[in-house]
N, CA, C and O of each residue as an XYZ file, in Angstrom:
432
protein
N       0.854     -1.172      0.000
C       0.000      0.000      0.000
C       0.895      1.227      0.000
O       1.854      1.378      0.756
N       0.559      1.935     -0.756
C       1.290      3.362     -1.150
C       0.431      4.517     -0.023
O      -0.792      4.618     -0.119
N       1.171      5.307      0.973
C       0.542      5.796      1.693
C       0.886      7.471      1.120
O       2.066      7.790      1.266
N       0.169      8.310      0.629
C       0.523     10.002      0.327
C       0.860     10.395      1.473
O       0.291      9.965      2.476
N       2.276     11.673      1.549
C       2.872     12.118      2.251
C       2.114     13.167      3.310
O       2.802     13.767      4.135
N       0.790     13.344      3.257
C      -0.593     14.300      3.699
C      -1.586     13.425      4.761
O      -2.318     13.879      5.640
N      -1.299     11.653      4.274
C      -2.430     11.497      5.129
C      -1.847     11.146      6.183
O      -0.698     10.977      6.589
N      -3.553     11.025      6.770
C      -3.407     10.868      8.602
C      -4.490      9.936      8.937
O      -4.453      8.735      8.669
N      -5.133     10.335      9.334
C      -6.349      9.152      9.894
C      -7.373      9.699      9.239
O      -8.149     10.366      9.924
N      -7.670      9.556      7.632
C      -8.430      9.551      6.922
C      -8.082      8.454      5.605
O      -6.977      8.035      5.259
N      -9.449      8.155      5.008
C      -9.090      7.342      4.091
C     -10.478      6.691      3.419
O     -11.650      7.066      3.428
N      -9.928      5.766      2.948
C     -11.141      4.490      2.528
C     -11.379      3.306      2.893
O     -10.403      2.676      2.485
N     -12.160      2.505      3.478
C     -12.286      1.095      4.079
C     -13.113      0.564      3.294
O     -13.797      1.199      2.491
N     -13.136     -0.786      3.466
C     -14.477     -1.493      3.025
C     -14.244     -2.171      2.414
O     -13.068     -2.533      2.425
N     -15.404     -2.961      1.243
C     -15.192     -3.908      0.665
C     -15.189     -4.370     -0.850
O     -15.855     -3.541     -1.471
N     -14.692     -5.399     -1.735
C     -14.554     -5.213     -3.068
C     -15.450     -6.215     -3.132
O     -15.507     -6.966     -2.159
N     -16.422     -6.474     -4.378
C     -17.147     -7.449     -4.808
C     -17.319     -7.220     -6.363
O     -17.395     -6.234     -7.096
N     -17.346     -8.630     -6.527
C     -17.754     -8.494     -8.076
C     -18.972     -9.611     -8.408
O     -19.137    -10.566     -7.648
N     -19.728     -9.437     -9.485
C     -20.458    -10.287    -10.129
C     -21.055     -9.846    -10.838
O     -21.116     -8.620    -10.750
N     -21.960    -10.587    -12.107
C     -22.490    -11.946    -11.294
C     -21.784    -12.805    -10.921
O     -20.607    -12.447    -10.944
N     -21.965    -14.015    -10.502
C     -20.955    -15.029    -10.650
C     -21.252    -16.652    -11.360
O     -20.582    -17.603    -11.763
N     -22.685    -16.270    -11.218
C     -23.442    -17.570    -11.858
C     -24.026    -16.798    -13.130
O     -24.211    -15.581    -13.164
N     -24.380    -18.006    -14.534
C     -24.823    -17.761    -15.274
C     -26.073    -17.666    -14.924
O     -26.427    -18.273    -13.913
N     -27.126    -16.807    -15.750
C     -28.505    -16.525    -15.599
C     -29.276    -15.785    -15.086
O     -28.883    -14.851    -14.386
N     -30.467    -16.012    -15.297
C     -31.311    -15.103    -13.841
C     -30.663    -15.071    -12.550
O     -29.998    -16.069    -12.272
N     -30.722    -14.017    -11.593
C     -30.468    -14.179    -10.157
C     -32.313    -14.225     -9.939
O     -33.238    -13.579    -10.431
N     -32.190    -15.613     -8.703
C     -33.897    -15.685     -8.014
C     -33.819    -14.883     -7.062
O     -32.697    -14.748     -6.574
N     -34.912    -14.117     -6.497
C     -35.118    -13.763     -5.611
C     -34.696    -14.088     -4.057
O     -35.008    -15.087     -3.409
N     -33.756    -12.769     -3.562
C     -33.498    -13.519     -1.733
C     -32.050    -14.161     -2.566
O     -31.431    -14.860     -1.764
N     -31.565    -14.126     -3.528
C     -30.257    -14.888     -3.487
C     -28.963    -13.868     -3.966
O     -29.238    -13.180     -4.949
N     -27.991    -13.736     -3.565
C     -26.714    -12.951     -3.909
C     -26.154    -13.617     -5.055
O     -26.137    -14.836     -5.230
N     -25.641    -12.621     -5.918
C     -24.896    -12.928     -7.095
C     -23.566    -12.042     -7.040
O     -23.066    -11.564     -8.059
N     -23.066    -11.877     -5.825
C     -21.840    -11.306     -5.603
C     -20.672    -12.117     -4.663
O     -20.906    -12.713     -3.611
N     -19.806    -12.023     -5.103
C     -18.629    -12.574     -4.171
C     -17.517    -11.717     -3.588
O     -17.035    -11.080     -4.524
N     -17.058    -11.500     -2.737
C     -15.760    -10.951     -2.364
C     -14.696    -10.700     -3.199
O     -13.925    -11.548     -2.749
N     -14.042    -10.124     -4.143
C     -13.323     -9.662     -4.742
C     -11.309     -8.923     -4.450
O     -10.839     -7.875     -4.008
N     -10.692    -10.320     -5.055
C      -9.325     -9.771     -3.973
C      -8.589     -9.615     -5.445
O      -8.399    -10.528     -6.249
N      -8.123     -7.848     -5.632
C      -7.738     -7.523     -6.518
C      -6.783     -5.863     -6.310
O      -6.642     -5.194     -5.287
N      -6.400     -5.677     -7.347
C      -5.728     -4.428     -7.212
C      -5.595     -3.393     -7.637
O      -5.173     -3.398     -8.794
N      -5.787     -2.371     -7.176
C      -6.512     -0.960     -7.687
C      -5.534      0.219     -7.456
O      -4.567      0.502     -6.749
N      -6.068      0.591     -8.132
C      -5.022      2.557     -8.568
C      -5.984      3.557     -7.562
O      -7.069      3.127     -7.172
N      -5.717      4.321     -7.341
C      -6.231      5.964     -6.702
C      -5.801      6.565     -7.298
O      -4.599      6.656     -7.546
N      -6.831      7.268     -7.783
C      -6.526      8.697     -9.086
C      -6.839      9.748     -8.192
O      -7.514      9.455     -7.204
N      -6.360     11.279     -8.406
C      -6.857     12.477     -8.234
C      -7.488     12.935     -9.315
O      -8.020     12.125    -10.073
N      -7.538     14.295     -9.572
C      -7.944     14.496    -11.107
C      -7.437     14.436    -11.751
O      -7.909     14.423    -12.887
N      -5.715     14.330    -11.473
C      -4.722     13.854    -12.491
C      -3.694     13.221    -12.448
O      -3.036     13.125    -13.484
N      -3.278     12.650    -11.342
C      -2.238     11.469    -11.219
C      -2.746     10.124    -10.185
O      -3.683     10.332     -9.414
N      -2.194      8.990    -10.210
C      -1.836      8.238     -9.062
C      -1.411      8.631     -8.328
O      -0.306      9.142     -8.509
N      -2.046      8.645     -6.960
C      -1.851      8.947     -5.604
C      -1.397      7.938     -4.797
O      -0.631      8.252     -3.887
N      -1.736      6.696     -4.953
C      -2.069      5.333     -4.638
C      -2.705      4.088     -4.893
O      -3.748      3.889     -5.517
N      -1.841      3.156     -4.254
C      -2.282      1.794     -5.195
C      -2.623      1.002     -3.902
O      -1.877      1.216     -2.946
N      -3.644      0.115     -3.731
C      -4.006     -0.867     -2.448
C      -4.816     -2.356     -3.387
O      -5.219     -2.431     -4.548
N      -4.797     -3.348     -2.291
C      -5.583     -4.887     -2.889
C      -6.205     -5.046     -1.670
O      -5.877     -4.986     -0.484
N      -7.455     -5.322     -2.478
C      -8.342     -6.192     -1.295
C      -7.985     -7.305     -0.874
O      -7.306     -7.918     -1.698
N      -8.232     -8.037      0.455
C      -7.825     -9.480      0.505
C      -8.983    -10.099     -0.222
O      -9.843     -9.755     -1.033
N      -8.438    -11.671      0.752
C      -9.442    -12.610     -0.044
C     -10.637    -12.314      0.585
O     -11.420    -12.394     -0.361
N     -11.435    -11.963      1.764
C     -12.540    -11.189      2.061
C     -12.983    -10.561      1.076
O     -14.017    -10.876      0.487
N     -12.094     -9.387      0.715
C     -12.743     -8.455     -0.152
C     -12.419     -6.906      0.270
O     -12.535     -5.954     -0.501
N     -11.928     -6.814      1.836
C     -11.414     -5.912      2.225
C     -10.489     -5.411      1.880
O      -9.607     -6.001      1.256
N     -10.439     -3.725      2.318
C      -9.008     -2.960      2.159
C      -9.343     -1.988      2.933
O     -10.458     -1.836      3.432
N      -8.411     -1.294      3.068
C      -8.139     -0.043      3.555
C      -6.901      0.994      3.164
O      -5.743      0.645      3.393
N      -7.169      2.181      2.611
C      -6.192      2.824      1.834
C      -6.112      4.657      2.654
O      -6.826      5.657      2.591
N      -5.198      4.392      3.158
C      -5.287      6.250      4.157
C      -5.239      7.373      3.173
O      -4.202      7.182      2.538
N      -5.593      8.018      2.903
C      -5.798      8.998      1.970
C      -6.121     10.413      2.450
O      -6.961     10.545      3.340
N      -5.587     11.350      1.988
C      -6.136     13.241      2.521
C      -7.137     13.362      2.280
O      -7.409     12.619      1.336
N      -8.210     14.088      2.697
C      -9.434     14.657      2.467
C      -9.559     14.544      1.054
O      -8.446     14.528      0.530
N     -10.798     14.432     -0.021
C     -10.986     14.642     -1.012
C     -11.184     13.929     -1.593
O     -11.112     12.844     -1.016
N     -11.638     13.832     -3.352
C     -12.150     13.319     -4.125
C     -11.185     12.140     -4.925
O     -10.394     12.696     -5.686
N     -11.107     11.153     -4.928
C     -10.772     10.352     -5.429
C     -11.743      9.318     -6.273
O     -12.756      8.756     -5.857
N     -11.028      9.215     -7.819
C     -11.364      7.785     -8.352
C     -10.543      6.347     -8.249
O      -9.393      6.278     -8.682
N     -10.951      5.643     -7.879
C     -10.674      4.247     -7.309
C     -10.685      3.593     -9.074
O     -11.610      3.987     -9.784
N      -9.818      2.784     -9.585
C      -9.734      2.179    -10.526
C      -9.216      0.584    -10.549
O      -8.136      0.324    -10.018
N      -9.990     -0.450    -11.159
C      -9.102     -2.046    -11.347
C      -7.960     -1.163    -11.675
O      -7.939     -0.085    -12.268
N      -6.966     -1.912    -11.124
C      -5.290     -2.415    -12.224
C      -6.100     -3.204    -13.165
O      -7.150     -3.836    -13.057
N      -4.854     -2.842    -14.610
C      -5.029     -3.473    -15.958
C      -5.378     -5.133    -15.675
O      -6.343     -5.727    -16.156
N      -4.064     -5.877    -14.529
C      -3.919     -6.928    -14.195
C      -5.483     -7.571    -13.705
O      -5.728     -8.764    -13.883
N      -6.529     -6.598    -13.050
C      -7.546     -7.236    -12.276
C      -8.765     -8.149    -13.461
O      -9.314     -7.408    -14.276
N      -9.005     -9.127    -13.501
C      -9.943    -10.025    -14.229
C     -11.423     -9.791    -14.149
O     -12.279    -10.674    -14.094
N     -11.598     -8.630    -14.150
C     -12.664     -7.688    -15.061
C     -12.410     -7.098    -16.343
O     -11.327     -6.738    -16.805
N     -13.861     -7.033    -16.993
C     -13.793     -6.308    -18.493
C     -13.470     -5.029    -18.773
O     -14.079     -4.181    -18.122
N     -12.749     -4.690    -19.493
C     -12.178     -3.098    -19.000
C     -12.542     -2.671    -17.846
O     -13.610     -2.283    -17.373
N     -11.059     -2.854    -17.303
C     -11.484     -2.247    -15.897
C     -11.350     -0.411    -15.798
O     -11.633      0.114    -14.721
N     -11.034      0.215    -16.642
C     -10.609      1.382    -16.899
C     -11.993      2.183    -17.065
O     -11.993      3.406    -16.924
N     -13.493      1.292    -17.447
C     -14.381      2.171    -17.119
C     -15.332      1.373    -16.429
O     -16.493      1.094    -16.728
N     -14.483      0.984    -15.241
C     -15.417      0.424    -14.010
C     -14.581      1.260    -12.838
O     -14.038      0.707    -11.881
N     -14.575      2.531    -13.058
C     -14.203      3.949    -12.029
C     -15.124      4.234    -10.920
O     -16.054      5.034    -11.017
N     -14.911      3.720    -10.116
C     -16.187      4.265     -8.719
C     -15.359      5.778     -7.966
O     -14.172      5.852     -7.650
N     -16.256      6.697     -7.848
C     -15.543      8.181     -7.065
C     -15.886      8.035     -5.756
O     -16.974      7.463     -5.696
N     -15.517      8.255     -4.850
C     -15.172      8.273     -3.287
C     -14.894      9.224     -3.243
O     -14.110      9.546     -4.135
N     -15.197     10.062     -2.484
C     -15.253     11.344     -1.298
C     -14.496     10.940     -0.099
O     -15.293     10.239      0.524
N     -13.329     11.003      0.603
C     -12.828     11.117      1.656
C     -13.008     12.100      2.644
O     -12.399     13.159      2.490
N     -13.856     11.928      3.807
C     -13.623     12.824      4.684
C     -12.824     13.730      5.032
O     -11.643     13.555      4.733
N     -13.195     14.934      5.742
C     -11.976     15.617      6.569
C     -11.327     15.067      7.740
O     -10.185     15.337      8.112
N     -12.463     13.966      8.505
C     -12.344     13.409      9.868
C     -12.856     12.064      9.621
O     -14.029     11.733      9.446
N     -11.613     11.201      9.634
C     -12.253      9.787      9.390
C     -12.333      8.832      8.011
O     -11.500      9.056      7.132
N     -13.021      8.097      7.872
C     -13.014      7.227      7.011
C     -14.180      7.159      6.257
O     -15.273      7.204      6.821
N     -14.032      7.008      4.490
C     -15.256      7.045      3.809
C     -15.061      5.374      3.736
O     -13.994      4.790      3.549
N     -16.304      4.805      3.921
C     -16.693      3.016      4.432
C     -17.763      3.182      3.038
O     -18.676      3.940      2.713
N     -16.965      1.842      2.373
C     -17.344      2.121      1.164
C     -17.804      0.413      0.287
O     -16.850     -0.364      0.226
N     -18.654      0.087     -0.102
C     -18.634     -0.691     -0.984
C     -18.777     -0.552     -2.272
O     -19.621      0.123     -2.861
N     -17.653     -1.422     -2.852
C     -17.464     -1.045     -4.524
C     -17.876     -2.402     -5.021
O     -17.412     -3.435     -4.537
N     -18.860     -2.380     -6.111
C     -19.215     -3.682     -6.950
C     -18.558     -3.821     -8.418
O     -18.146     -2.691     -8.680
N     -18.384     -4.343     -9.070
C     -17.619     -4.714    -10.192
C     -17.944     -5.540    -10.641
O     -18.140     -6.566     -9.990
N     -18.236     -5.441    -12.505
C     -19.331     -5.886    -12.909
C     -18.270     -7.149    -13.576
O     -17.094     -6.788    -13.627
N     -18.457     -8.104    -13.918
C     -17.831     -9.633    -13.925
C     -18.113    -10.109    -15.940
O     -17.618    -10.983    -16.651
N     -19.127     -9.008    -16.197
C     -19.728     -9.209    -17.559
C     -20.355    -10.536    -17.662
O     -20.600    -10.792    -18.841
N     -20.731    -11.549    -16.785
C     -21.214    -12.353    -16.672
C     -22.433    -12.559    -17.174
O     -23.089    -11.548    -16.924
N     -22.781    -12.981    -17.486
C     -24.712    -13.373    -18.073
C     -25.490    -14.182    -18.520
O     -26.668    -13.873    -18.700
């Protein structure tokens, strides 16, 4: 984990998931998501700030300064272009933005 020279006890937590994971309809009352352990970029509006991986849970946690960040797959992560599966996160001034990110598997 790449930590910016600004942060402190702010950041992003939470969890990665992707799916579907089964072919077909999802029935009702049933999840079509799994935990997702992969590795991701932090953009500003114009560079990498930071890079973090979820475990095999699906968790991470990435400390970050106040502000707007896009969260991006690495090229490496086994999603379909992951380059426009960009989720934006807001980081607090105080604390942690607790976040779940889904990621679509192109499955169907």
């Amino acid at each position: 984990m790449t930590l910016p020279v600004n942060a402190g006890k702010t950041g992003i937590r939470g969890t990665a998931l992707r799916g579907p994971v089964k072919p077909g309809p999802v029935r009702p009352g049933q999840c079509d998501e799994e935990p997702f352990r992969a590795a991701f970029r932090v953009l500003d509006s114009e560079h990498e700030v930071a890079r973090f991986e979820s475990d095999g849970e699906g968790e991470f946690e990435v400390l970050l300064a106040a502000g707007v960040y896009s969260i991006v797959p690495d090229e490496s992560t086994p999603v379909p272009y992951p380059w426009s599966q960009t989720k934006t996160v807001t980081v607090p001034e105080d604390g942690f933005a607790v976040v779940t990110l889904s990621f679509d598997t192109g499955l169907r």
